[in-house]
C-alpha positions as CSV (number, residue, x, y, z in Angstrom):
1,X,-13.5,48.0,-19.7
2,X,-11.2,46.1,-21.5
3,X,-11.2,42.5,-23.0
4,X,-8.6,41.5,-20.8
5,X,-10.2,42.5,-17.9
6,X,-12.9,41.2,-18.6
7,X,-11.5,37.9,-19.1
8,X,-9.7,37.9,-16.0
9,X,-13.1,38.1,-14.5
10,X,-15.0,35.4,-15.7
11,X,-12.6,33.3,-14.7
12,X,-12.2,34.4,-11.8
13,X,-15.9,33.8,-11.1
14,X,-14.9,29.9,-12.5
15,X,-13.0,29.4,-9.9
16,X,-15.3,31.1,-6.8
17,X,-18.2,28.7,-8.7
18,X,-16.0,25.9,-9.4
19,X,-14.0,24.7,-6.3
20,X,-13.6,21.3,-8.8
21,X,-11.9,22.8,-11.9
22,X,-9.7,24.7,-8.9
23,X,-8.8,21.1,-7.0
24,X,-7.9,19.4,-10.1
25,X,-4.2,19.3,-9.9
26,X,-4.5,18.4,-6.0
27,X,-2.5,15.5,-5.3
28,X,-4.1,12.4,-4.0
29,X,-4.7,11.7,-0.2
30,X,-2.7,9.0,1.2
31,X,-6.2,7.8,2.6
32,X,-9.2,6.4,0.6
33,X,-12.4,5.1,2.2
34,X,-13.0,1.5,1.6
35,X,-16.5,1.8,0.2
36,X,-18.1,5.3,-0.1
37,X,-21.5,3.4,0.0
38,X,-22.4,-0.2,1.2
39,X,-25.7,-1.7,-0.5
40,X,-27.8,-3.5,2.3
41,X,-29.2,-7.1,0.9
42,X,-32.4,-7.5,1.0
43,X,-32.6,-10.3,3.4
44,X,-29.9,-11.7,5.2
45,X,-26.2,-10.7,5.7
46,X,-23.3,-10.7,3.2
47,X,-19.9,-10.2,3.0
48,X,-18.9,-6.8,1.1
49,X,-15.6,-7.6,0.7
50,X,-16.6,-10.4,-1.7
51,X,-15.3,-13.4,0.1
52,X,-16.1,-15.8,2.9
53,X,-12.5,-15.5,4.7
54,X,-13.9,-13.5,8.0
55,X,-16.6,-16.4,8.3
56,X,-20.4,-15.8,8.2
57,X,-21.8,-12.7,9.2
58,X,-25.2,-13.6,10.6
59,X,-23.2,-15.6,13.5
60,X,-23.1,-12.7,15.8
61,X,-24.6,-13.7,19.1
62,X,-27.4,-10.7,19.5
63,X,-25.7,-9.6,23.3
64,X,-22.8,-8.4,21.1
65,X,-24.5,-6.5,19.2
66,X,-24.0,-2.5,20.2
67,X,-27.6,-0.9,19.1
68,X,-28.5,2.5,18.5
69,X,-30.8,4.5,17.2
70,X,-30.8,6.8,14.1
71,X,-34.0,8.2,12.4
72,X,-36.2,5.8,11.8
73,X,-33.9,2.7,12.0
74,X,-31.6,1.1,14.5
75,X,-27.6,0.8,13.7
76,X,-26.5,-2.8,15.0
77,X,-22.6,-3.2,14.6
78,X,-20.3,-6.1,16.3
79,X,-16.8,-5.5,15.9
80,X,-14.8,-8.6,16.5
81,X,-10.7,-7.9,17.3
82,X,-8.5,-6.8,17.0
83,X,-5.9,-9.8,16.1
84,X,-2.9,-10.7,14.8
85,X,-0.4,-8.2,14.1
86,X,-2.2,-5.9,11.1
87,X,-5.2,-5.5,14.2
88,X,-7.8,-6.9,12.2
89,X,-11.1,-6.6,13.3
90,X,-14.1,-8.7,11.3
91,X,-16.8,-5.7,11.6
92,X,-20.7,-6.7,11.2
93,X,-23.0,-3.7,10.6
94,X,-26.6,-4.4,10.3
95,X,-30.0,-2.4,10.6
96,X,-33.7,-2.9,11.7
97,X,-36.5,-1.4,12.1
98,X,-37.4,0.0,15.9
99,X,-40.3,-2.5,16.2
100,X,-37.5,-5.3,15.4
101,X,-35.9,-6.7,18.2
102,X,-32.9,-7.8,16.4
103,X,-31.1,-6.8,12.8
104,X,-32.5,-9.1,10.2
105,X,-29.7,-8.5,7.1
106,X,-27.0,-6.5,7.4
107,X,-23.1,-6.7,5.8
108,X,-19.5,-7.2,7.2
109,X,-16.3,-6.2,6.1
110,X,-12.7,-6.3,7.8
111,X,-10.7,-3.9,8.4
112,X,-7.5,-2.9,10.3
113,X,-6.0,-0.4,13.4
114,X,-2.2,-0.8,12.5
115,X,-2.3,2.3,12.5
116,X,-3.0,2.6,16.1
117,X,1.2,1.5,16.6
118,X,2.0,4.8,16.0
119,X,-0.9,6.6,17.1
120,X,-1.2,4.7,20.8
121,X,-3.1,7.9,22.9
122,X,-6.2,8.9,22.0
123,X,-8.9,10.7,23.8
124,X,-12.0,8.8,22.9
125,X,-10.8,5.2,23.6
126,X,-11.7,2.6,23.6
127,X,-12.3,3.3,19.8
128,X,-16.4,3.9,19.3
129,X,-17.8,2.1,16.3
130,X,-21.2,3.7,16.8
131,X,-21.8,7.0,17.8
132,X,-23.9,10.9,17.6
133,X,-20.6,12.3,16.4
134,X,-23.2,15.7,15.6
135,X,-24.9,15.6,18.4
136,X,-28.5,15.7,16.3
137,X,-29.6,12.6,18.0
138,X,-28.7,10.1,14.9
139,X,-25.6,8.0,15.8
140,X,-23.6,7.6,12.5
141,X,-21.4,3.9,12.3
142,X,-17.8,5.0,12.4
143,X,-15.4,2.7,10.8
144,X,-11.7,3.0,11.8
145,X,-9.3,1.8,8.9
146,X,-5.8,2.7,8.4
147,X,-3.4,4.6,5.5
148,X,0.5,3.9,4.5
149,X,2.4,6.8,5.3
150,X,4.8,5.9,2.6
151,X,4.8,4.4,-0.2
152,X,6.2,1.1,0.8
153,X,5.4,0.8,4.5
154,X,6.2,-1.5,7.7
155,X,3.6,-2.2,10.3
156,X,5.1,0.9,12.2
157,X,4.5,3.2,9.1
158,X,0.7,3.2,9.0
159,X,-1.7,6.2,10.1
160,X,-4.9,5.4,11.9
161,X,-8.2,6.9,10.3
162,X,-12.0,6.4,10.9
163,X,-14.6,7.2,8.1
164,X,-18.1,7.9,9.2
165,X,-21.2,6.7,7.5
166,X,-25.1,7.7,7.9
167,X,-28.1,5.5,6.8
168,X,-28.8,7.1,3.0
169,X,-32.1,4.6,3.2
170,X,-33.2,1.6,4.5
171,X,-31.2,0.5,2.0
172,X,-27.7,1.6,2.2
173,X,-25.3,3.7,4.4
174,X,-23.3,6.8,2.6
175,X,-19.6,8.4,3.4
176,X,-20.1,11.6,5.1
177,X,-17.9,13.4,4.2
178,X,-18.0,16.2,6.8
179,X,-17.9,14.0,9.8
180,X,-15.4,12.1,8.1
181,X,-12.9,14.9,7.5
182,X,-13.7,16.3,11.3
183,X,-12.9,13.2,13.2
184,X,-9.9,13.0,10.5
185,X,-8.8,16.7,12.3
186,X,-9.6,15.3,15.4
187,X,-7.2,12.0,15.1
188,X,-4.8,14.9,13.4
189,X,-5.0,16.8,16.9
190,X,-4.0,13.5,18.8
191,X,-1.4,13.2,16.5
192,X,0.2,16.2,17.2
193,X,-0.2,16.0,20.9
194,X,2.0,12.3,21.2
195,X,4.9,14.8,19.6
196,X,6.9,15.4,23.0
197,X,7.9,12.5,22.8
198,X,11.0,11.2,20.9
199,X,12.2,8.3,19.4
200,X,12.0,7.2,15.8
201,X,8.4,7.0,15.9
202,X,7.8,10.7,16.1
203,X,8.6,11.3,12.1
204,X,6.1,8.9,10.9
205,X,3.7,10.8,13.7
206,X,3.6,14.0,12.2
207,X,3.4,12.7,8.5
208,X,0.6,11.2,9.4
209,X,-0.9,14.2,11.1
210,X,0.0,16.4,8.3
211,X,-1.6,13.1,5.9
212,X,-4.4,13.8,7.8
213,X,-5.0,17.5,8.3
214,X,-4.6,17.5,4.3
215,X,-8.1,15.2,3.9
216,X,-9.8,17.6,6.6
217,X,-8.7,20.6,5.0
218,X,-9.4,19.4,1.4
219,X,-6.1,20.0,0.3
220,X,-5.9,16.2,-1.4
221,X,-8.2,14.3,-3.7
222,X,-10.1,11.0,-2.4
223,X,-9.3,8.7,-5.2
224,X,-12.7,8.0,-4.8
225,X,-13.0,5.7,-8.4
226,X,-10.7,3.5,-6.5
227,X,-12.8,3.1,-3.2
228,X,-14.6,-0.3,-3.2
229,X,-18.1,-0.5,-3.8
């Protein structure tokens, strides 16, 4: 056997073993998730986006609250919109124990659905915060966001995407990843399906399909260094 050959091999076996040094030229995905983990206070509620514009987020009254159960804690979350133009929505997620009757500290964020102009049909609507996305009887907190399509984008050029987070501990909740990139396939499919229809809409609907498909398929890099913590 020669030395080339034998060269060729080990790298080959590199890149079977090393999907990363593979992906490193990938180009980045035109989504990012907002945090890829949010840090539950100890007591009380806070604001992860590090300011008090949304208002306090303990001032939820506890009938709005959408409770379910995963594992050994209960997922509270109250989405509030969406309003103005950008569909904002002022999003408190919160957690307790089962014996608890109501969440105790928790976080809140705000986000947007602009991207819903050029989605507008969608199967599962309307759009579920909480849900068993896996079926394994654990509802994961889904939180819908949107992505420019291009690089300096109207209202009408945004793409609608939902990351999907699990309880990591009592704690925290974590990105999943998986779930993430199969409801981003899903909102893909949905995408694709609005394309009988014309108009100058329909571009901007299959970029963002194809936007999205990319992130499912792993064919794009989360710039996950830039996502907020």
């Amino acid at each position: 056997m020669t030395f080339r050959l034998i060269l060729l091999m080990v790298l080959a076996g590199l890149l079977i073993c090393c999907p990363v040094i593979a992906g490193s030229s990938l180009s980045p995905c035109l989504m990012r998730p907002p945090h890829i983990e949010m840090r539950l206070p100890l007591h009380g509620f806070t604001r992860l986006d590090g300011d008090d514009i949304g208002g306090r987020c303990d001032q939820v009254p506890f009938k709005n609250w959408i409770r379910k159960s995963s594992g050994s804690l209960d997922l509270f979350v109250y989405a509030n919109g969406p309003s103005g133009s950008g569909r904002y929505w002022n999003v408190s997620i919160a957690v307790a124990r089962k014996r608890h009757s109501k969440p105790v500290r928790g976080v809140c964020l705000e986000t947007s659905t602009v991207g819903w102009r050029t989605l507008q049909q969608y199967k599962k609507t309307p759009l579920a915060w909480l849900d068993d996305l896996d079926k394994d009887g654990n509802a994961e907190l889904i939180l819908w966001n949107s992505f420019p399509i291009r690089e300096i984008a109207s209202q009408a050029e945004y793409g609608l995407m939902a990351w999907v987070y699990r309880p990591d501990s009592k704690d925290a909740l974590a990105i999943d990843w998986n779930l993430s990139r199969r409801m981003a396939r899903d909102i893909a499919g949905a995408y694709r399906s609005t394309l009988e229809t014309t108009g100058p809409s329909k571009p901007i609907r299959i970029e963002a399909a194809e936007a999205l498909e990319q992130f499912a398929g792993e064919r794009c890099a989360v710039p996950q260094n830039h996502a907020r913590q």
